[in-house]
C-alpha positions as CSV (number, residue, x, y, z in Angstrom):
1,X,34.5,215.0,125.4
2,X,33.4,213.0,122.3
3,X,29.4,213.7,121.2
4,X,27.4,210.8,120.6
5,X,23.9,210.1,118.8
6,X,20.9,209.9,120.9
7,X,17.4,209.4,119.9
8,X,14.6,210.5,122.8
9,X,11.2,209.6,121.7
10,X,7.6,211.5,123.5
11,X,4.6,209.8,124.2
12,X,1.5,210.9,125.5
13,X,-2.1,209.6,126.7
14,X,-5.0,211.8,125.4
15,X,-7.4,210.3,128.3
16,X,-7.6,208.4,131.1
17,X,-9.0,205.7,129.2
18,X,-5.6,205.1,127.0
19,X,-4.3,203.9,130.5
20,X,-3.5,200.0,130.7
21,X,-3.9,198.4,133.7
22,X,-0.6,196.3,134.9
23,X,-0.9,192.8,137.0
24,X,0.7,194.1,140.4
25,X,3.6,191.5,141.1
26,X,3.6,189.0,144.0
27,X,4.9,190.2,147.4
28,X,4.8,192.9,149.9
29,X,5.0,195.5,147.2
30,X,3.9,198.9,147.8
31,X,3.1,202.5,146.3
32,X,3.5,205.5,148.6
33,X,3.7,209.2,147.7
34,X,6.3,211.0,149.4
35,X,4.3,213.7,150.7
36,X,6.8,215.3,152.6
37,X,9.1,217.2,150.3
38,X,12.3,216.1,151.0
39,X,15.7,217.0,149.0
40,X,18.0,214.7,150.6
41,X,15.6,211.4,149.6
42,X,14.8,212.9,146.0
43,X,18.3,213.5,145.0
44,X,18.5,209.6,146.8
45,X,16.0,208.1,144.1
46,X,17.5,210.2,141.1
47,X,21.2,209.1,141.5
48,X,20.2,205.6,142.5
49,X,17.6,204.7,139.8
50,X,19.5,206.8,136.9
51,X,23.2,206.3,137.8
52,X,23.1,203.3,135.5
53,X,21.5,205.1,132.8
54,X,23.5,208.5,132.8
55,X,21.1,211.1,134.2
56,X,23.7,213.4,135.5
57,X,21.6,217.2,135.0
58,X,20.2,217.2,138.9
59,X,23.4,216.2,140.6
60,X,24.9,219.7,140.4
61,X,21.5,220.8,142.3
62,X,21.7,222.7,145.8
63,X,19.9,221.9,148.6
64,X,18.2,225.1,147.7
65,X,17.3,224.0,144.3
66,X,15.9,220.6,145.1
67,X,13.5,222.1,147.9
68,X,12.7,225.2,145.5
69,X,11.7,222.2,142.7
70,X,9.6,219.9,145.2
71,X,7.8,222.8,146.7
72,X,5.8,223.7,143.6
73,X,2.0,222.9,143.3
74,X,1.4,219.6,142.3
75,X,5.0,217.9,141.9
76,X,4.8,214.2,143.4
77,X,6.9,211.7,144.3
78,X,5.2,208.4,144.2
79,X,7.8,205.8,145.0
80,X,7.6,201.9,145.0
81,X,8.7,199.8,148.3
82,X,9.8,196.3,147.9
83,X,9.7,194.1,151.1
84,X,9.8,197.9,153.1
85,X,13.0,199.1,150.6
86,X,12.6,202.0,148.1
87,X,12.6,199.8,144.7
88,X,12.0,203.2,142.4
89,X,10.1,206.0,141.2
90,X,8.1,208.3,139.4
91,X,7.8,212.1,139.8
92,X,5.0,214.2,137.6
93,X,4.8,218.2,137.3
94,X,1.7,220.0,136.0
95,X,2.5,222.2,133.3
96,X,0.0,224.5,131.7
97,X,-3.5,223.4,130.6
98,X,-4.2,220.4,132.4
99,X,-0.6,218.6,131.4
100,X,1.2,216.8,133.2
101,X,4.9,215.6,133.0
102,X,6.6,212.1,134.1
103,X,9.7,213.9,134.3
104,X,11.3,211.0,135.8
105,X,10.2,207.3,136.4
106,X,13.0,204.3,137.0
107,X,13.6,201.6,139.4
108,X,17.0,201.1,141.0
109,X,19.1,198.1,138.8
110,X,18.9,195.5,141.7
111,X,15.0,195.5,141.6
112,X,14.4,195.8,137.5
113,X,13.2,192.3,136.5
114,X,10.7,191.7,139.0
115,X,7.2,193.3,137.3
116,X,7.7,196.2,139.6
117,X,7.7,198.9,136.5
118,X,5.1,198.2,134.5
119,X,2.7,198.0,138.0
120,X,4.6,201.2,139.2
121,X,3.8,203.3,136.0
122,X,0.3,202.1,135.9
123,X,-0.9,203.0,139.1
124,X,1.3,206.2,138.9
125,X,0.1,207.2,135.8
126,X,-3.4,207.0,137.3
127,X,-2.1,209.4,140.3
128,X,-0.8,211.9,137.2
129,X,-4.6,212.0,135.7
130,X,-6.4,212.5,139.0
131,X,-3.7,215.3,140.5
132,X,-6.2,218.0,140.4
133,X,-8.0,215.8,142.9
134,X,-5.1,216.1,145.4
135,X,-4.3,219.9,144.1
136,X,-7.0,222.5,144.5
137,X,-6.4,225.4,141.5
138,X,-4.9,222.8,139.5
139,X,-6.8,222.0,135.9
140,X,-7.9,218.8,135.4
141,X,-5.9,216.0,133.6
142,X,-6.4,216.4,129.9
143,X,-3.0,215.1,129.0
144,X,-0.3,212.8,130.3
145,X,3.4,212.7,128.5
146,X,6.8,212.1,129.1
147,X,9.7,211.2,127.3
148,X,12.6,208.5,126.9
149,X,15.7,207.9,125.2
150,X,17.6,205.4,123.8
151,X,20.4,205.7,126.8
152,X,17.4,204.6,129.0
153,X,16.7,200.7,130.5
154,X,16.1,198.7,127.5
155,X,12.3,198.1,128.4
156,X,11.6,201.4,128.9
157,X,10.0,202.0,125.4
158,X,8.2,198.6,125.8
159,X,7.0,199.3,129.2
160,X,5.6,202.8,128.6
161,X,3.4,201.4,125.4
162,X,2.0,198.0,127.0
163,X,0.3,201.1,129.2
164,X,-0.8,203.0,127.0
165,X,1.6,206.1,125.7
166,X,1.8,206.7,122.2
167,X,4.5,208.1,120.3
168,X,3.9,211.7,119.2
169,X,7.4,212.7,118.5
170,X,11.4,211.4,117.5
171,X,14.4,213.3,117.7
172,X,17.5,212.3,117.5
173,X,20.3,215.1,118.4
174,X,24.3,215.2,119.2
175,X,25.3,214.9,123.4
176,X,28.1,214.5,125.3
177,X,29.2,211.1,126.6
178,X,28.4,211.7,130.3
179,X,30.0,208.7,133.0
180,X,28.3,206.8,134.6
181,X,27.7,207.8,138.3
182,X,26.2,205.1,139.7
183,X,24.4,206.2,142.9
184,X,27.3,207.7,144.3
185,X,30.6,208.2,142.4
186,X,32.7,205.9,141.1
187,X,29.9,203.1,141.7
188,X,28.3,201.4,138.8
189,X,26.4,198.2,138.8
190,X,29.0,195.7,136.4
């Protein structure tokens, strides 16, 4: 399988106040966490939102291994709802010292385009620096990152600074071409 370049870039927000609001588009548009911890629906949002976009590490994932990942401390699911339909998503994880990860964030293709995102990542952003509000024993917020690549939507980069991240790191290293899976396989958006 051939390798090709790929350039992921971090950002980060130092405080709450580097947060940018987003206007919140028109319609019965809604934010709900998925407090439930629920394998079958997370594995849903992942190959739906990023089957367009190659993320292909968490389809190998067991049953096992999706509950084991959901159940720790402070993990969150905070999905967007479009007329009642899941439009995307955003999961967090605390890390050590009062950091939190957007590990993933992405709406499915048929709903990009419609000011969903940037209102998503705001409010969920917000969720990430008040988790130790939800999470007893967790630190407070002192930092918010995550990371994005170049094989990611192509307003990805734009969207995360109009709220707020700033770079803090580039690297650009060799992968594998992976296929495009689509949310099941063999289906890809033309």
């Amino acid at each position: 399988m051939p390798n090709i370049p790929v350039t992921t870039w971090s950002l980060e927000q130092a405080s709450p106040a580097d947060l940018l609001p987003a206007d919140a588009p028109d319609g019965d548009v809604r934010i709900v966490r998925a407090e439930v911890p629920s394998p079958e629906f997370s594995r849903f949002l992942y190959a739906s939102v990023g089957g367009d976009v190659r993320w292909t590490d968490r389809l190998g994932w067991t049953y096992a291994q999706w509950q084991e990942y959901l159940d720790r401390p402070g993990v969150e699911t905070w999905v967007v709802y479009d007329r009642g339909t899941p439009a995307g998503y955003m999961e967090f994880v605390p890390q050590d010292d009062g950091v939190v990860e957007i590990v993933q964030f992405g709406l499915i293709p048929a709903f990009r385009g419609r000011r969903l995102g940037g209102h998503l990542l705001a409010y969920g952003t917000a969720r990430a620096w008040d988790l130790a509000d939800r999470w007893p024993g967790l630190s407070q917020t002192k930092r918010v990152w995550l990371h994005t690549c170049d094989l990611d939507g192509e307003h990805a980069m734009d969207n995360y600074r109009r709220r707020g991240f700033q770079l803090f790191d580039t690297k650009v290293e060799e992968e594998p071409v992976r296929p495009l899976t689509g949310p099941w396989p063999g289906a890809h958006p033309a």
